[in-house]
DSSP file (Angstrom, degrees, kcal/mol; ACC not computed):
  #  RESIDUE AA STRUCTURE BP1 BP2  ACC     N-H-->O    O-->H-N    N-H-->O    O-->H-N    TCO  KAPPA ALPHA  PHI   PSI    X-CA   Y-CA   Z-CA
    1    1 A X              0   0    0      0, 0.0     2,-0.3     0, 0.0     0, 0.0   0.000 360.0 360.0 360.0 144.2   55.6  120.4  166.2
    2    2 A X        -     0   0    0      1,-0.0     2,-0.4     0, 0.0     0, 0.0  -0.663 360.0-130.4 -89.4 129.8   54.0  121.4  162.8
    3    3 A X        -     0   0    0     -2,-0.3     2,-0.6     1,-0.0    -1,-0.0  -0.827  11.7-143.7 -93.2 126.4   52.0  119.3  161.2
    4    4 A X        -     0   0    0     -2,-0.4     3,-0.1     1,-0.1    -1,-0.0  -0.744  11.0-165.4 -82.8 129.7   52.7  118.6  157.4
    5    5 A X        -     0   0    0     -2,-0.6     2,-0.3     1,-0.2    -1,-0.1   0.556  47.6 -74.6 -70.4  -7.5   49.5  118.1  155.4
    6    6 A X        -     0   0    0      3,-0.0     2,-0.3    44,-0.0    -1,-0.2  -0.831  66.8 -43.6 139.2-174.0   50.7  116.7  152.3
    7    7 A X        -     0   0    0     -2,-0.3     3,-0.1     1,-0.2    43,-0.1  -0.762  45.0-175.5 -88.0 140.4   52.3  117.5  149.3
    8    8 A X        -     0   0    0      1,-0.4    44,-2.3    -2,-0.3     2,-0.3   0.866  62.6  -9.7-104.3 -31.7   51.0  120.6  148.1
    9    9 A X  E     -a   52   0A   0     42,-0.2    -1,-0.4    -3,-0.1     2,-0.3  -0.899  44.5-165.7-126.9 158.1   52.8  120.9  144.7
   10   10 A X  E     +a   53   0A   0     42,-1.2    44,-7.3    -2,-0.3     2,-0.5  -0.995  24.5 167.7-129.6 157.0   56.0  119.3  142.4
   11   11 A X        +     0   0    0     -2,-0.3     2,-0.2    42,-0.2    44,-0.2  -0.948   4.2 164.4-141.6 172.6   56.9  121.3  139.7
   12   12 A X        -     0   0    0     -2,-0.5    44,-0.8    42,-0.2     2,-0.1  -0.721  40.2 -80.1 173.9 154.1   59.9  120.9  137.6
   13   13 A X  E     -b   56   0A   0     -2,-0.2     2,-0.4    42,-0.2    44,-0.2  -0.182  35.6-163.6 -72.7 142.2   61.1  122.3  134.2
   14   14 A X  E     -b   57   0A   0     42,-4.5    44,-1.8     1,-0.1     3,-0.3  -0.783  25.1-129.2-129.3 142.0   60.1  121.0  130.7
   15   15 A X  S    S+     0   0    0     -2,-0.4     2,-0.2     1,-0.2    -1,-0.1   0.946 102.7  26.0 -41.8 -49.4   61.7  121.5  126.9
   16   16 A X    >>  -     0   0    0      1,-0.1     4,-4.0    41,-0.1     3,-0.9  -0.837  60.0-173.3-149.1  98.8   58.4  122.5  125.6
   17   17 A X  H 3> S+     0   0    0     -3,-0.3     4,-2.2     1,-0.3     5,-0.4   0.906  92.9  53.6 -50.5 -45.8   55.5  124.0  127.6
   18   18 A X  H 3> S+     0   0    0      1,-0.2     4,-1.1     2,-0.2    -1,-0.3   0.932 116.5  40.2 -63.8 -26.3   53.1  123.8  124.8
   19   19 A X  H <> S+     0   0    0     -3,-0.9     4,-2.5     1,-0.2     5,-0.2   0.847 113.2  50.2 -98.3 -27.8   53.8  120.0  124.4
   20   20 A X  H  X S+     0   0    0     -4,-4.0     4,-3.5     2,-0.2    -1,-0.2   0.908 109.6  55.5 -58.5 -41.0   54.0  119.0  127.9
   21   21 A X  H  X S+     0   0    0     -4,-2.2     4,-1.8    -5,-0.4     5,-0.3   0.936 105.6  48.8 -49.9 -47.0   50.7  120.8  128.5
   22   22 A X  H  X>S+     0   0    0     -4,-1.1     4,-4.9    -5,-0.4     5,-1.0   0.923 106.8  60.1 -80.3 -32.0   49.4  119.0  126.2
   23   23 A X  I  <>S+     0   0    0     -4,-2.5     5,-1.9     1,-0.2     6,-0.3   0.955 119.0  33.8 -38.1 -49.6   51.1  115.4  128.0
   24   24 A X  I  <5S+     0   0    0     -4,-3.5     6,-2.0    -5,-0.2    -1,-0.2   0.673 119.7  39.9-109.2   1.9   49.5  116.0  130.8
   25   25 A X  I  <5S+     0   0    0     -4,-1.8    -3,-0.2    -3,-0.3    -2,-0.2   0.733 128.6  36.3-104.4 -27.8   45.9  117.8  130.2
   26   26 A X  I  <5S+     0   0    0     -4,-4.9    -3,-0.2    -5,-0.3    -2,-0.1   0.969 138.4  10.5-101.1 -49.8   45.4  115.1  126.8
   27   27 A X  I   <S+     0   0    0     -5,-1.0    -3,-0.2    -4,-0.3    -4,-0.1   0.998 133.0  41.4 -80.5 -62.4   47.0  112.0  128.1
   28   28 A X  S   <S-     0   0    0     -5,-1.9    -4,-0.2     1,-0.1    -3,-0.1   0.870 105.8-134.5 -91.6 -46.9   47.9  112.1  132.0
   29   29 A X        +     0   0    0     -6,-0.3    -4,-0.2     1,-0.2    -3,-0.1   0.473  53.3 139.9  97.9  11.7   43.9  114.0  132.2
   30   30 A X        -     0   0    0     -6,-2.0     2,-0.3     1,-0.1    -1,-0.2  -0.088  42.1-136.9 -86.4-160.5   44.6  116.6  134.2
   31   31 A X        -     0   0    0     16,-0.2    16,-3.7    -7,-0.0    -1,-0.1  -0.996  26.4 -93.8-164.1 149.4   43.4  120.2  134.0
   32   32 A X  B     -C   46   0A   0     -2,-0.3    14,-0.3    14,-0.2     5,-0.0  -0.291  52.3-122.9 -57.4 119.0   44.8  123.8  134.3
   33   33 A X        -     0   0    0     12,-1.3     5,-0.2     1,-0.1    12,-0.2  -0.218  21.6-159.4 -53.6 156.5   44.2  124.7  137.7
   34   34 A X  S    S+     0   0    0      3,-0.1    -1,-0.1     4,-0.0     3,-0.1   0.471  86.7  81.9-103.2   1.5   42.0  128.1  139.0
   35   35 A X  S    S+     0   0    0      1,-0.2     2,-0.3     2,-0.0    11,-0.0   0.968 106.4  12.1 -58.1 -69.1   43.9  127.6  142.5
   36   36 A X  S    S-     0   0    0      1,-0.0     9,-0.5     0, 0.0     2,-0.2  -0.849  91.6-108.4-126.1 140.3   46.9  129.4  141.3
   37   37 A X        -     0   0    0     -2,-0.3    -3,-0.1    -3,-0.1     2,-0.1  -0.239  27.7-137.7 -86.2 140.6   47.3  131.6  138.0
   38   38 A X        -     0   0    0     -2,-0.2     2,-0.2    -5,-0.2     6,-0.2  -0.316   5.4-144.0 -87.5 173.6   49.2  130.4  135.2
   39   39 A X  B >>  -D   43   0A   0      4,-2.2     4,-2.6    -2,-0.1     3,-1.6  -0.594  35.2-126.9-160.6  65.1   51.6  132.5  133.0
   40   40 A X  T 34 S+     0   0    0      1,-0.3     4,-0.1    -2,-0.2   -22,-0.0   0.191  92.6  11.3 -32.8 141.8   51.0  130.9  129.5
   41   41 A X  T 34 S+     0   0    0      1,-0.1    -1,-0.3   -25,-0.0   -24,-0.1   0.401 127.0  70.9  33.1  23.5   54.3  129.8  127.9
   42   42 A X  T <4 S-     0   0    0     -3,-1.6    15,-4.1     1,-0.4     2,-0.3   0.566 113.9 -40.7 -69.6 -93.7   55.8  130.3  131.1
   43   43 A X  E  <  -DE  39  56A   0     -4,-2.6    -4,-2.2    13,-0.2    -1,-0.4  -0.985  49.5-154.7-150.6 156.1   54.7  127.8  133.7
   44   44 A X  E     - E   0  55A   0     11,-2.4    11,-1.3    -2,-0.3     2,-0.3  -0.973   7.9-148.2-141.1 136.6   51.2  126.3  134.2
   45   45 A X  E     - E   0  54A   0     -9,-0.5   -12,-1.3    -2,-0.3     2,-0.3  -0.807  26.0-166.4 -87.4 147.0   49.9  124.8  137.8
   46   46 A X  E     -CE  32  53A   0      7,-1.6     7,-2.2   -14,-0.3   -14,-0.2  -0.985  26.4 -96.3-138.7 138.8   47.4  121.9  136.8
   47   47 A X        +     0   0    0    -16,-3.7   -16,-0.2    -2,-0.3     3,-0.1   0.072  41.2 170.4 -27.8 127.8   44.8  120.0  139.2
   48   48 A X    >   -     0   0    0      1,-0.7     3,-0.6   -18,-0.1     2,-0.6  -0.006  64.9 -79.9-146.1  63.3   46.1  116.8  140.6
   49   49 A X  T 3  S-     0   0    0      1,-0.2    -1,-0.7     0, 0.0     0, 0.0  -0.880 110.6 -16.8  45.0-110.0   43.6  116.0  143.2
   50   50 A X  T 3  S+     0   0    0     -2,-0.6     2,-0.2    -3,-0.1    -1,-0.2   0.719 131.8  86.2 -89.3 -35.1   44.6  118.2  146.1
   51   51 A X    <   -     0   0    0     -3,-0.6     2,-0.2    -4,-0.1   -42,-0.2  -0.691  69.4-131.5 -94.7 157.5   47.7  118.6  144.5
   52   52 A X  E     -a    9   0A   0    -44,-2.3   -42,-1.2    -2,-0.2     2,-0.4  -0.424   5.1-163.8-103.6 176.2   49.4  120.4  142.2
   53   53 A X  E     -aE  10  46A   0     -7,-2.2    -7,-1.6   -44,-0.2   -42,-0.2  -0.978  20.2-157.9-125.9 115.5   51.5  119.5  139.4
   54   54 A X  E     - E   0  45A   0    -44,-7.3     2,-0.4    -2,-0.4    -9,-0.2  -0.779   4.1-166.1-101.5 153.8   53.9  122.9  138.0
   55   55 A X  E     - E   0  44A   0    -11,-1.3   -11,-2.4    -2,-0.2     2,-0.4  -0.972   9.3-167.8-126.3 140.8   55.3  122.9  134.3
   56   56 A X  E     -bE  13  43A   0    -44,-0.8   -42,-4.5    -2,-0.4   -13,-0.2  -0.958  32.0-119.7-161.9 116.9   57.8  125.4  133.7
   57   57 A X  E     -b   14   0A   0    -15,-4.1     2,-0.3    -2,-0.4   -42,-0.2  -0.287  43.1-128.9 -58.3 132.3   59.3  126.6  130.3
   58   58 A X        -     0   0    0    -44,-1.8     3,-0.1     1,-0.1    -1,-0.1  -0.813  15.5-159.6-104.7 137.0   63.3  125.5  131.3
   59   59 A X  S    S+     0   0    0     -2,-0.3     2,-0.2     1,-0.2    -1,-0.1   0.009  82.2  58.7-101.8  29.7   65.1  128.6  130.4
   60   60 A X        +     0   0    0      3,-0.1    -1,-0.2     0, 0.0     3,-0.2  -0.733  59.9 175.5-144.8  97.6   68.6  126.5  130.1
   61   61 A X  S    S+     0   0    0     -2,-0.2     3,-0.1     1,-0.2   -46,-0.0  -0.250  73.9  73.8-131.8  14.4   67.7  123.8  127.2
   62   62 A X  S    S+     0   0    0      1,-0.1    -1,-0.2     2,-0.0     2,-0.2   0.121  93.5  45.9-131.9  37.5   71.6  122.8  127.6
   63   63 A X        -     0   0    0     -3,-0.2     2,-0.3     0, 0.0    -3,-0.1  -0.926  67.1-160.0-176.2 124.3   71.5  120.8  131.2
   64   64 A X        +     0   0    0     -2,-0.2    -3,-0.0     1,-0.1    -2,-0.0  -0.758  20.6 178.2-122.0-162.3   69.1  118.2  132.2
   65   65 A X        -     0   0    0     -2,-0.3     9,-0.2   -52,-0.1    -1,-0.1  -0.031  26.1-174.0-177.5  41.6   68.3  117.2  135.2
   66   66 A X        -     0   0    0      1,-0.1     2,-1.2    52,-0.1    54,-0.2  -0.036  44.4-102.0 -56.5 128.0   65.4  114.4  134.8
   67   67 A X  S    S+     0   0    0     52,-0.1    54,-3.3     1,-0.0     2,-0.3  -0.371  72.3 174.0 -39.7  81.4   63.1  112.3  137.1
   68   68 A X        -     0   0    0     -2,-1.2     8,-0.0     6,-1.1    -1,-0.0  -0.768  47.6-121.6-144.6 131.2   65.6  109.4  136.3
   69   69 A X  S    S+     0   0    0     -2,-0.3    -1,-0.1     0, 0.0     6,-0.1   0.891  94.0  38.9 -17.7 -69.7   66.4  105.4  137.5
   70   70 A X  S    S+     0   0    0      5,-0.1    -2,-0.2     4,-0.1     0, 0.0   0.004  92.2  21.1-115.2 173.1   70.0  106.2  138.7
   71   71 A X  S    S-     0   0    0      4,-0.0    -3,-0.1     0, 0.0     0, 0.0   0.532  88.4 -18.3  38.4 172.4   72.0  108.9  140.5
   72   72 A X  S    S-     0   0    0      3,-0.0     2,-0.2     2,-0.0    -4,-0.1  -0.006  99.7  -1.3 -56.3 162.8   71.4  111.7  142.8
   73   73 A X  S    S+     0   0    0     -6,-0.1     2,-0.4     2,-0.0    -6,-0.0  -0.456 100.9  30.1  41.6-117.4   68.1  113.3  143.3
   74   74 A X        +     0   0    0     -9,-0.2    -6,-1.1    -2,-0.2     3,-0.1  -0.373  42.6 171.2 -60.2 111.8   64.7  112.7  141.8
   75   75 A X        -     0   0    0     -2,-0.4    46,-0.2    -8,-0.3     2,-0.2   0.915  59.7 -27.7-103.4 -39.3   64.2  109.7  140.9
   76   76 A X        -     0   0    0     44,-0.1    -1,-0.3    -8,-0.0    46,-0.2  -0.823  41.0-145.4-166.4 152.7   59.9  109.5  139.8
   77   77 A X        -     0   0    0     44,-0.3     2,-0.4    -2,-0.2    46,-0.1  -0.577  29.9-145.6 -90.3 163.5   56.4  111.6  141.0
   78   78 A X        -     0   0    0     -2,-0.2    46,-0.3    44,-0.2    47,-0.1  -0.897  10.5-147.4-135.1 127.0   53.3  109.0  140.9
   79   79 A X        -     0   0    0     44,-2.9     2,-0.4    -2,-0.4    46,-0.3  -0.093  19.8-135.8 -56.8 165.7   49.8  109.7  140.1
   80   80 A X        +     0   0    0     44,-0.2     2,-0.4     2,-0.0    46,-0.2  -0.893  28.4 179.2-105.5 139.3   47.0  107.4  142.3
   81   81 A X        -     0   0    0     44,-1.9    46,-0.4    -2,-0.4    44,-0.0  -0.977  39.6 -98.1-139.6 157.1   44.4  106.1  140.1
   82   82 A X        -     0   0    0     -2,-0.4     3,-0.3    44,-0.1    46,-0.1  -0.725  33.9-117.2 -67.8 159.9   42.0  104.2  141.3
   83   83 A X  S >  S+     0   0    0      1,-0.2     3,-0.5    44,-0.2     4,-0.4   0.427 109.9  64.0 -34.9 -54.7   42.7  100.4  140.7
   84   84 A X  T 3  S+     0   0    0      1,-0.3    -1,-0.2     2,-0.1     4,-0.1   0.303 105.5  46.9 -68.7  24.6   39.6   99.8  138.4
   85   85 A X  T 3> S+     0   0    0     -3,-0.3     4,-0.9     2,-0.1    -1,-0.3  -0.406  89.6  90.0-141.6  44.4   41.3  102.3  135.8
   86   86 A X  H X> S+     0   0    0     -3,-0.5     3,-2.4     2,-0.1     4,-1.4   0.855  86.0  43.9 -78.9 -80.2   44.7  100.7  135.9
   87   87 A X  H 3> S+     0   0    0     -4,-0.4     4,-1.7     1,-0.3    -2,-0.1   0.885 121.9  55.4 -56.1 -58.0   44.6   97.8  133.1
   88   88 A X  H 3> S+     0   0    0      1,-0.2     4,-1.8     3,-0.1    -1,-0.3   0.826  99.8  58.4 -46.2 -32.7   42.6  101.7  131.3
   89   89 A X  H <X S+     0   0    0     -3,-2.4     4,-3.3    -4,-0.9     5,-0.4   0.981 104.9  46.3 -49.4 -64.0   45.7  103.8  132.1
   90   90 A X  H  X S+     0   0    0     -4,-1.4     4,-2.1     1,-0.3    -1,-0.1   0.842 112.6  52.5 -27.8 -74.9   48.0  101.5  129.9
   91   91 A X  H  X S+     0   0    0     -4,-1.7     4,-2.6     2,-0.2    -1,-0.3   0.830 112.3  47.2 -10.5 -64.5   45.4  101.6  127.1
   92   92 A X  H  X S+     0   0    0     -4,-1.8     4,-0.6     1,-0.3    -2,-0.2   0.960 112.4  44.2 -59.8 -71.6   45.5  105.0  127.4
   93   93 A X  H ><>S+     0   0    0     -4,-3.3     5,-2.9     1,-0.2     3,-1.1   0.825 116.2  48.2 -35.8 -49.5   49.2  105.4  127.4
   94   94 A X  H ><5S+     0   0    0     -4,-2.1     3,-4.1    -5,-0.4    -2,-0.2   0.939 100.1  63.8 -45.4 -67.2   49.6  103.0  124.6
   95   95 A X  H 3<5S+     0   0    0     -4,-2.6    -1,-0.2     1,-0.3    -2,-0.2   0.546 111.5  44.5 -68.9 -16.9   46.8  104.8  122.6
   96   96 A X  T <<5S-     0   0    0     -3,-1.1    -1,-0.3    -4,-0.6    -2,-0.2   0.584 111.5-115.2 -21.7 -57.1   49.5  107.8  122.8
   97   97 A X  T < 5 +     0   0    0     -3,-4.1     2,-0.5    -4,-0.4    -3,-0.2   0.757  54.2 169.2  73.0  46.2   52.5  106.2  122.0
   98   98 A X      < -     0   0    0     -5,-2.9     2,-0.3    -6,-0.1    -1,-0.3  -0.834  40.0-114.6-116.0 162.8   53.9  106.8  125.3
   99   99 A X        -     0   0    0     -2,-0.5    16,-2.8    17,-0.2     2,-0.6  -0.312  37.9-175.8 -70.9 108.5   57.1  105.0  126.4
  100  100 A X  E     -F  114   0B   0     -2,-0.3    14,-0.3    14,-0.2    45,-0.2  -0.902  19.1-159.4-123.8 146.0   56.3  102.6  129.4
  101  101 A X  E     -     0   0B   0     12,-2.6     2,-0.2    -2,-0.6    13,-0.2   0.907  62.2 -47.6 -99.6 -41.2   58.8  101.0  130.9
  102  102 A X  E     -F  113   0B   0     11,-1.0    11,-1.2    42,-0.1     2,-0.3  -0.897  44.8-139.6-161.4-161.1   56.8   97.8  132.8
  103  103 A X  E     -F  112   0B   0      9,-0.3    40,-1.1    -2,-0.2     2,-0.3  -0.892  24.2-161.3-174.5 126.2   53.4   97.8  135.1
  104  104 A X  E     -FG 111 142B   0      7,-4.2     7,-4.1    -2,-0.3     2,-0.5  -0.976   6.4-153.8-135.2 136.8   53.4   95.2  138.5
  105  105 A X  E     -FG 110 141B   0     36,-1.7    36,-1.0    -2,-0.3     5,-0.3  -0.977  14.6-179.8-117.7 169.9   50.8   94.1  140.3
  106  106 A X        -     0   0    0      3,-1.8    22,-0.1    -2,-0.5    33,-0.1  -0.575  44.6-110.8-110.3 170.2   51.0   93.1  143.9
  107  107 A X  S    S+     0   0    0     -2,-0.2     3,-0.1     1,-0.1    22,-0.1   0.536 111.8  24.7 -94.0  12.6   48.9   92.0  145.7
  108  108 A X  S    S+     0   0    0      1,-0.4     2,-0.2    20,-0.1    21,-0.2   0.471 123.2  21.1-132.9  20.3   49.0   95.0  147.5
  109  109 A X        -     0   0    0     18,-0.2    -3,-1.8    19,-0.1    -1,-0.4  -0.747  67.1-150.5-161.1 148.5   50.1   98.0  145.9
  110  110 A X  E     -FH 105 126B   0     16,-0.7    16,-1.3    -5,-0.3     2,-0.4  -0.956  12.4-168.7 -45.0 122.4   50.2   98.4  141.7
  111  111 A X  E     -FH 104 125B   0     -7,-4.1    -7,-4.2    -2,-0.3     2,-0.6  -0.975  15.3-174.4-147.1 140.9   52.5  100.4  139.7
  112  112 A X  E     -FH 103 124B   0     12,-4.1    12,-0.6    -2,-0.4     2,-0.5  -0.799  15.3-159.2-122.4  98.5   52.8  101.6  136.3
  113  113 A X  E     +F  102   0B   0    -11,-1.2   -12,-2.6    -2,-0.6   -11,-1.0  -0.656  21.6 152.4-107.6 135.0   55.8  103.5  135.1
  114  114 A X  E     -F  100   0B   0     -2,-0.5     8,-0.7   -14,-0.3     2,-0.3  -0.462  33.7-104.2-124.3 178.8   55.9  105.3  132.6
  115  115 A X  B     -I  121   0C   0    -16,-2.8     6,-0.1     6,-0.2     2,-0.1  -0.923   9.8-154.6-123.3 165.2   57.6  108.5  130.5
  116  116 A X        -     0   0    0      4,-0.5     3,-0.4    -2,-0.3   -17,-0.2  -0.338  45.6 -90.9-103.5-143.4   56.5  111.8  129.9
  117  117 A X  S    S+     0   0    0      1,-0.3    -1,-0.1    -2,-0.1   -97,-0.1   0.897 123.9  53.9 -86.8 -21.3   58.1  113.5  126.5
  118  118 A X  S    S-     0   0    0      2,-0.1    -1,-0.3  -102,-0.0   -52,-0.1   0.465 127.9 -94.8 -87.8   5.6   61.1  115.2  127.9
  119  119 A X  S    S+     0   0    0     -3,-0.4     2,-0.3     1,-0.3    -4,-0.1   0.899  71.0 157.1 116.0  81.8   62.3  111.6  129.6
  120  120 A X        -     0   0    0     -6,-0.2     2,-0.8   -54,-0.2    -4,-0.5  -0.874  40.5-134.6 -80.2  93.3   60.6  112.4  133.1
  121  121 A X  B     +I  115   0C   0    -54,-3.3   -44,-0.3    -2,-0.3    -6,-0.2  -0.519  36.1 166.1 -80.8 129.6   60.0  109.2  134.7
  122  122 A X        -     0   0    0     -2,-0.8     2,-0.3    -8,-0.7    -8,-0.2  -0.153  15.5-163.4-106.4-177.4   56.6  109.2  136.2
  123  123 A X        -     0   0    0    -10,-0.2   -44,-2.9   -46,-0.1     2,-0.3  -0.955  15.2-141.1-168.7 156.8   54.3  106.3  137.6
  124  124 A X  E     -H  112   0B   0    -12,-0.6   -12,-4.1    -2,-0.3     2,-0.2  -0.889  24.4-163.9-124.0 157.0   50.7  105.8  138.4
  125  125 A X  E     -H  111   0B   0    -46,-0.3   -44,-1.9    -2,-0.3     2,-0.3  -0.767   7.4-174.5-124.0 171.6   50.0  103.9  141.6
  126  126 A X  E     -H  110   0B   0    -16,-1.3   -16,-0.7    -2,-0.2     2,-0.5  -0.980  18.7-142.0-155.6 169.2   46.9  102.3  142.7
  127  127 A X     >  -     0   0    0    -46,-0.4     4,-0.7    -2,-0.3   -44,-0.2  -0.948   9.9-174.1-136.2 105.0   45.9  100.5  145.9
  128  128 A X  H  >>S+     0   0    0     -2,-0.5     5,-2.5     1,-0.2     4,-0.8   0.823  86.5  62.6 -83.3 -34.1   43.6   97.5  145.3
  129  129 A X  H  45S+     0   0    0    -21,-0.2     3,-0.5     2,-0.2    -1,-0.2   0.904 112.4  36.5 -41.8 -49.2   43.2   97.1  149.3
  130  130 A X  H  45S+     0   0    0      1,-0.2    -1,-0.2     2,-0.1    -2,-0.2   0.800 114.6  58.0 -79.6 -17.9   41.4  100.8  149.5
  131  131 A X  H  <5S-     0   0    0     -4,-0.7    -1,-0.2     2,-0.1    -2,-0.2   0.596 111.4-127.4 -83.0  -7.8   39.9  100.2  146.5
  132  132 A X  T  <5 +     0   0    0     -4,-0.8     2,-0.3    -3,-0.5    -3,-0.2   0.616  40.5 174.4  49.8  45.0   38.3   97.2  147.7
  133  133 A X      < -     0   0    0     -5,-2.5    -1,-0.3     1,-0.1    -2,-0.1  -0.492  37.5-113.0 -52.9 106.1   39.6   95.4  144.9
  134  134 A X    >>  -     0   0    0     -2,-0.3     3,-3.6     1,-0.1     4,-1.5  -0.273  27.6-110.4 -79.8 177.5   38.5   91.4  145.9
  135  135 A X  T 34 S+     0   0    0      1,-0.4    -1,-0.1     2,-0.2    -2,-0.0   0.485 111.6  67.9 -79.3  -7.6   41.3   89.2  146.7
  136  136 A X  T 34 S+     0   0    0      1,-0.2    -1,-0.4     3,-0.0    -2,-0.1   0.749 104.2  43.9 -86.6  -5.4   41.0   87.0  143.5
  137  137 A X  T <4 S+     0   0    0     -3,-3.6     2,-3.5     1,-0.1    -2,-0.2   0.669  96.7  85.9-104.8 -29.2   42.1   90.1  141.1
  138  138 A X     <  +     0   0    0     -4,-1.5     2,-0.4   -10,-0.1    -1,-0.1  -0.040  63.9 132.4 -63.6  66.5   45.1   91.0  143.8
  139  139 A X        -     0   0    0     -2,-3.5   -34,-0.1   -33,-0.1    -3,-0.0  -0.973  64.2-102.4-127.1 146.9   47.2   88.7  142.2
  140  140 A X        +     0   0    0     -2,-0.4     2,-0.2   -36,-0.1   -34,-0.2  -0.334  55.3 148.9 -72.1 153.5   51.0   89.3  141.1
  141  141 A X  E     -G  105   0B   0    -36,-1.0   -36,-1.7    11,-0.3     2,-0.5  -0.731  36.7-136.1 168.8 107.6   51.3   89.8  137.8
  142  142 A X  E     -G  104   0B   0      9,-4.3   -38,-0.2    -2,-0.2     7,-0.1  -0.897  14.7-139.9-114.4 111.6   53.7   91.9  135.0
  143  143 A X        -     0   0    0    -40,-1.1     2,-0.5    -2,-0.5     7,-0.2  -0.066  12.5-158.0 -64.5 138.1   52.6   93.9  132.0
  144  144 A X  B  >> -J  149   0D   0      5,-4.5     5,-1.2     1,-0.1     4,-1.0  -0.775   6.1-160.8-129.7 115.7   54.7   93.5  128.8
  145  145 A X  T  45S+     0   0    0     -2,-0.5    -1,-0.1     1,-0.2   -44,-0.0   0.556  87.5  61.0 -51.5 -18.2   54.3   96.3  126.6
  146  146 A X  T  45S+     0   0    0      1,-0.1    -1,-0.2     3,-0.1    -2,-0.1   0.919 116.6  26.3 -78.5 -64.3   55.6   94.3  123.9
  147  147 A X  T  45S-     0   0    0     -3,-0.1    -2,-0.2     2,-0.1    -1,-0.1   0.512  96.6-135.2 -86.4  12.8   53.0   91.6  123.8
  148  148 A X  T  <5 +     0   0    0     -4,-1.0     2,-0.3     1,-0.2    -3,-0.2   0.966  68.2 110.3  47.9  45.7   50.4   93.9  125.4
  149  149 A X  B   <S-J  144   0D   0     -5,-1.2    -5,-4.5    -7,-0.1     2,-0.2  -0.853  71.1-113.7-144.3-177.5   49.3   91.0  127.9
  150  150 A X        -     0   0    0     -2,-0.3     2,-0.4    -7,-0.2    -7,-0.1  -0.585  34.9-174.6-107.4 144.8   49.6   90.3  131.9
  151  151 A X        -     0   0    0     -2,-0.2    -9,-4.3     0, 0.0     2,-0.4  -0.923  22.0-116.6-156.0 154.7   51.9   87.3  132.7
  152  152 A X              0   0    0     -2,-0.4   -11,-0.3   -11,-0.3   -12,-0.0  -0.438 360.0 360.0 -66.4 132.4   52.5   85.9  136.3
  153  153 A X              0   0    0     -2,-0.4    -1,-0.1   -13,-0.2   -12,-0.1   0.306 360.0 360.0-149.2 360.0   55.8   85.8  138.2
């Protein structure tokens, strides 16, 4: 049997290369990979820890086919971040203006979902258990983007 190792890439097709690029090396943090060679206003591969992340100029602007809540196929990719840059991600996002739709924590799992500009829903996850997050911060909890606070549930 063949062992899969991971994911090695997701790629998927964007409105606007230059402005996605820019979603995801100025905001998201990532950076243009040297793994695999890019093909400026084309497509770009970018670093995502061991994987990579593809952006690819959509040559058909009249069909979408979005990382989406509902219906068949993709539904969201999720970044890891570490746990102690969670509550920073948001910031971060915020400090953007990008659309996020809520942030849970669990006590054993965190998730922050978010969009990128062409409506691609994304998430960062983080794992307070590996992070060796102690057990008084692991507590449930739901961001609201409205009032920019934490509340309990």
């Amino acid at each position: 049997m063949i062992k899969v190792m991971g994911i090695d890439h997701v790629a998927f097709n964007v409105r606007d290369i230059n402005k996605s690029l820019e979603f995801y090396t100025k905001v998201i943090g990532l950076k243009v990979t040297e793994r695999e060679p890019s093909k400026p206003g084309i497509e770009y591969f970018l670093d995502c820890g061991s994987s990579l992340l593809g952006v690819i100029q959509a040559q058909d602007l009249t069909s979408n086919h979005l990382f989406a809540n509902e219906g068949l196929g993709a539904n969201h990719f999720s970044f890891r971040v570490h746990s102690n840059d969670f509550e920073a991600m948001i910031a971060h996002l915020e400090e953007y203006h990008t659309k996020i739709e809520f942030a849970k924590k669990r006590p054993k799992s965190w998730s922050l979902y978010f969009y990128d500009p062409d409506g691609n829903k994304l998430e960062a996850t983080a794992w307070p258990l590996e992070d060796a997050i102690p057990e008084a911060k692991r507590v449930k909890e739901i961001y609201d983007s409205k009032t920019k606070s934490w509340k309990s549930y």
